[in-house]
PAZAPA-4460 file (N, C-alpha, C; in steps of 0.05 Angstrom, whole numbers, plus 32768, in hexadecimal, padded with zeros to 4 digits):
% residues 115
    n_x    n_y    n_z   ca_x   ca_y   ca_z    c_x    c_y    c_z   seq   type   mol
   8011   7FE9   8000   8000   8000   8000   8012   8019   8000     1      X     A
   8005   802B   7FE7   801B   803F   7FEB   8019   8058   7FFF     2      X     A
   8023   806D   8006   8028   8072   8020   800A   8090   8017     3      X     A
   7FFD   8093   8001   7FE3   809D   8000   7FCB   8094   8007     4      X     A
   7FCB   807B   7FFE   7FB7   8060   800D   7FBA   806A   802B     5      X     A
   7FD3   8061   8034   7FD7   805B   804F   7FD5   8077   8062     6      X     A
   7FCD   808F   804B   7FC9   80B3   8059   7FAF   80A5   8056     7      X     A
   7F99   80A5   8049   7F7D   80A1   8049   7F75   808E   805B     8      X     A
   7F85   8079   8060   7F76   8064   8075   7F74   806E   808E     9      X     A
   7F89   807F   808F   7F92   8089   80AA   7F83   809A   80B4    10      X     A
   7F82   80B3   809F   7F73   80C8   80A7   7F51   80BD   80AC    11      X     A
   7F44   80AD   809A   7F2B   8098   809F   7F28   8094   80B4    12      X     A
   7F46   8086   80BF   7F3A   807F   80DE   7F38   809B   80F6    13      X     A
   7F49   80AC   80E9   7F4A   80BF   8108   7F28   80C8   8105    14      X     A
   7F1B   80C8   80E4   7F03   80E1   80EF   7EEE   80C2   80F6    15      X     A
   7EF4   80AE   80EC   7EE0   8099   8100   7EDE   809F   811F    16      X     A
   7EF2   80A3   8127   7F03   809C   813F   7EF3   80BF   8154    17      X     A
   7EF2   80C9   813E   7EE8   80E8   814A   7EC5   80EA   813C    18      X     A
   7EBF   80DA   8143   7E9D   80CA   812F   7E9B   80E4   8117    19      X     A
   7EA6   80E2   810C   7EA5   80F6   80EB   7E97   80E7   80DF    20      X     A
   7E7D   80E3   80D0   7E79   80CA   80BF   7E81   80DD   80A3    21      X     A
   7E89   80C4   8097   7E98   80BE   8080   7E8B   80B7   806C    22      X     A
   7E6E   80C2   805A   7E69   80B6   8050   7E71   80AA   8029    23      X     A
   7E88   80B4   802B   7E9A   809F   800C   7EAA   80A1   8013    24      X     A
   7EBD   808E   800B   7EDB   8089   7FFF   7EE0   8081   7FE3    25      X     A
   7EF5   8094   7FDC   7F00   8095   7FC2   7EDF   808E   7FAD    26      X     A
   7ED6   80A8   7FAE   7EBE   80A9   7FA2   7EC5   80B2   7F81    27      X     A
   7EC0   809D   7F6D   7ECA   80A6   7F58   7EBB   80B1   7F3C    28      X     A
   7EBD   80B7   7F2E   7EAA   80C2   7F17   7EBB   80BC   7EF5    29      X     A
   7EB0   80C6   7EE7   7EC7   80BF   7EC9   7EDD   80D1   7ECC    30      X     A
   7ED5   80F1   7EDE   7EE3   8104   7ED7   7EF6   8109   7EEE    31      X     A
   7EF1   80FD   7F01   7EF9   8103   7F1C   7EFB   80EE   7F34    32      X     A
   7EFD   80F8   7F50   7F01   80E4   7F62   7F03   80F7   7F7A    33      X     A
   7EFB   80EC   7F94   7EFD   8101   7FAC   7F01   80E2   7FBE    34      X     A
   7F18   80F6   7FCE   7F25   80D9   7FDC   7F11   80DB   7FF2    35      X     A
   7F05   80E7   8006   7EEA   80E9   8014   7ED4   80F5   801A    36      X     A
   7ECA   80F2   801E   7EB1   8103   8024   7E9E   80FB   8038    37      X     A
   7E98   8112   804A   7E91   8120   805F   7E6F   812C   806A    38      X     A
   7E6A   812D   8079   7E58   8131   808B   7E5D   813C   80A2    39      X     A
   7E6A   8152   80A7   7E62   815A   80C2   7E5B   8178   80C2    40      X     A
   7E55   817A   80D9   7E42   8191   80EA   7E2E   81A9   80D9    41      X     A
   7E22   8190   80C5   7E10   8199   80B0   7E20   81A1   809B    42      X     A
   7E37   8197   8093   7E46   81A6   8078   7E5A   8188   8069    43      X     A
   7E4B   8187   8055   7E56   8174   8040   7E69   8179   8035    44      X     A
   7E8B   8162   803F   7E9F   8173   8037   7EB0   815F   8020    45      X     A
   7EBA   8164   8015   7ECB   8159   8003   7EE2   815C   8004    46      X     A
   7EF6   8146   8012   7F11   8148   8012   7F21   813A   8004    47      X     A
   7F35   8147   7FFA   7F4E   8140   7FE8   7F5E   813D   8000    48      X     A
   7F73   811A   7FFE   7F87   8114   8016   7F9B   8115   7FFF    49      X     A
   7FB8   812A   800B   7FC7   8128   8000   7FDC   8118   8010    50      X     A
   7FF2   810E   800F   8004   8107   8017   8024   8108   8013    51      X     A
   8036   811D   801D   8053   8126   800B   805D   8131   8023    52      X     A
   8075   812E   801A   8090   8133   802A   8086   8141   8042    53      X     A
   8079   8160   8033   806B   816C   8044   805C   8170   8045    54      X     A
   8049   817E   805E   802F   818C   805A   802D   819A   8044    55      X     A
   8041   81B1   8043   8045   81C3   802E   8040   81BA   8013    56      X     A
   8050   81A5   8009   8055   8199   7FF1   8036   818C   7FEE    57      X     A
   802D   8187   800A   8009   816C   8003   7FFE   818D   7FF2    58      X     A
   7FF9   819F   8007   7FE4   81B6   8003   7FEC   81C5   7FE6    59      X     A
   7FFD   81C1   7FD5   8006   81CD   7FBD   7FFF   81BD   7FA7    60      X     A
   8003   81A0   7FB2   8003   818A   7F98   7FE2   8192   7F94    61      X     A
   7FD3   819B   7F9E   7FB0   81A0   7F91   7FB1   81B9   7F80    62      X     A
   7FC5   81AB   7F63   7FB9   81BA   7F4C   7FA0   81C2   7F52    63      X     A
   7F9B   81E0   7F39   7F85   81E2   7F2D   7F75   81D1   7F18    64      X     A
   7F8A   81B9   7F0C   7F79   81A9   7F05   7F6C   818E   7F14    65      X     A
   7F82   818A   7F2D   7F78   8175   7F40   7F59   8181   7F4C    66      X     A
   7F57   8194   7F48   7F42   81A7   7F51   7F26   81A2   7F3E    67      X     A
   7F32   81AB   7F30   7F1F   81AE   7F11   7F0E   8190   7F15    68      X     A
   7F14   8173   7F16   7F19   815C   7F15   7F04   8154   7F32    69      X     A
   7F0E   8164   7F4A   7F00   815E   7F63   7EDF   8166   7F65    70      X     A
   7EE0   8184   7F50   7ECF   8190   7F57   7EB4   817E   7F3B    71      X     A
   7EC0   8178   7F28   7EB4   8163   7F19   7EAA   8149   7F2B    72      X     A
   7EB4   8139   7F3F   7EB3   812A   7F46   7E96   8131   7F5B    73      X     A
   7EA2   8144   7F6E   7E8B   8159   7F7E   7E71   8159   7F6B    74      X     A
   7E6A   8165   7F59   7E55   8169   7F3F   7E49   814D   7F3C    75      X     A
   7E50   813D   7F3F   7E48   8124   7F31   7E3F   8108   7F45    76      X     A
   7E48   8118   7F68   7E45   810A   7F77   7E25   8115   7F86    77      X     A
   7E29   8134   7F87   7E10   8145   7F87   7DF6   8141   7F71    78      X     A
   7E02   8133   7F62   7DE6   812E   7F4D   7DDA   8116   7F54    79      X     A
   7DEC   810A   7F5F   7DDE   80EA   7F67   7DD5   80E7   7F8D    80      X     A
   7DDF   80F9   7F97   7DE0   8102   7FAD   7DD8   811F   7FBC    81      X     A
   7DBA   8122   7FB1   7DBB   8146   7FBC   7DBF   8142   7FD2    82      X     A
   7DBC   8163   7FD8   7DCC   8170   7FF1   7DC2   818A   7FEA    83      X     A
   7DAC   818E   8009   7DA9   81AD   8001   7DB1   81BA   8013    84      X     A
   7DCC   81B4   8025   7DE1   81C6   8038   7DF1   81D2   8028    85      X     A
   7E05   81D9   8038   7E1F   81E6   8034   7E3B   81D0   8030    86      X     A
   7E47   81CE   8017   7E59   81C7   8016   7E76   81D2   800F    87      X     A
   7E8D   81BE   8014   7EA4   81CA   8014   7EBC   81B3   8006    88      X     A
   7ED8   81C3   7FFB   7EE6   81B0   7FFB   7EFF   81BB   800F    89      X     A
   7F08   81A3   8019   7F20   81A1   802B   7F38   8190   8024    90      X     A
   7F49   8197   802F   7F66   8189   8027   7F76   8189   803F    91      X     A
   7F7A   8163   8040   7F87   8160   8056   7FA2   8153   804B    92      X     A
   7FB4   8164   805A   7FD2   8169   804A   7FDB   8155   8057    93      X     A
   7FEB   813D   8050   7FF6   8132   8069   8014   8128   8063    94      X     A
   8028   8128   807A   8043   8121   8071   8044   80FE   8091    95      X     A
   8046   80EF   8088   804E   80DE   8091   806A   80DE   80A2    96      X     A
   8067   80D1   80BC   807C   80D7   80C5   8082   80B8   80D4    97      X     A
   8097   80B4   80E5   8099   8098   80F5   8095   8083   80FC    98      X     A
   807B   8098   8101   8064   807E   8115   804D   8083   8106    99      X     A
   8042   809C   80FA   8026   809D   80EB   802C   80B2   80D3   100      X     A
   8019   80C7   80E4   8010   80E2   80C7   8011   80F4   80D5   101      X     A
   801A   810C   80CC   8011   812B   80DA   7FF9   8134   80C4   102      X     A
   7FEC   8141   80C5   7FD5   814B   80B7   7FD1   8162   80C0   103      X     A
   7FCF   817C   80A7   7FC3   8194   809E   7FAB   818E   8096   104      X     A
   7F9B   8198   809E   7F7B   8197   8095   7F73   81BC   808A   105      X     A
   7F75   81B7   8076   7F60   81D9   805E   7F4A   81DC   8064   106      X     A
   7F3C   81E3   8072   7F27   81E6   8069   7F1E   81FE   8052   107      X     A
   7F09   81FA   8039   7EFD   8206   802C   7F1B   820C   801B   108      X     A
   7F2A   81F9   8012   7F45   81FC   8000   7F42   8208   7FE7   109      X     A
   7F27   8208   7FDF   7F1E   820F   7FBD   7F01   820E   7FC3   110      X     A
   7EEC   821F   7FB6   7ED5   8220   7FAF   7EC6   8214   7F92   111      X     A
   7EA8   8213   7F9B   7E9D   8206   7F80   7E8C   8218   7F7E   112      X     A
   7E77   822A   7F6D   7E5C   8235   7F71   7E4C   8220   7F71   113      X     A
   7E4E   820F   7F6B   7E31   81F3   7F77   7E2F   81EE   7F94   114      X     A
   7E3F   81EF   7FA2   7E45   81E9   7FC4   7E3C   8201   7FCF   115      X     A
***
């Protein structure tokens, strides 16, 4: 398992662990993909897990086309899935270290006018 797998399993368990329900993983479309998606405190979130050297390096690697791609994915998950809250996307940066992961969490990293 490569060490992005092993950012998403991880991060999976902390928001289990903190009762976040989770409702997708690696939710995919023709155009796109969102490594989770979210439910809490009334706001449907969409997160991109990055995983690199650094935080810095996770929170940069989200091209504008990795974007372009998420927010396609977002569009297509909302059509099969309404939602008439407030949604968001987030980016949880993470650099692996020792024993686990350190994690940056974005909130509202990029906007959609559909959310």
């Amino acid at each position: 398992m490569n060490s992005g797998h092993k950012a998403e399993h991880w991060l999976h368990a902390q928001l289990e662990s903190r009762s976040v329900p989770v409702l997708a993983r690696n939710y995919r479309c023709r155009r796109g993909e969102i490594d989770l998606i979210l439910k809490h405190q009334g706001i449907l979130i969409f997160v991109e897990v990055r995983c690199r050297t650094s935080t810095d390096r996770a929170k940069h690697s989200v091209t504008l086309h990795k974007q372009r791609r998420l927010m396609h994915a977002a569009r297509h998950y909302l059509a099969f899935h309404p939602w008439d809250g407030p949604c968001r996307f987030d980016v949880a940066a993470l650099k692996q270290t020792e024993q686990s992961f350190r994690c940056e969490w974005i909130q509202d990293a990029f906007t959609m006018d559909a959310c």
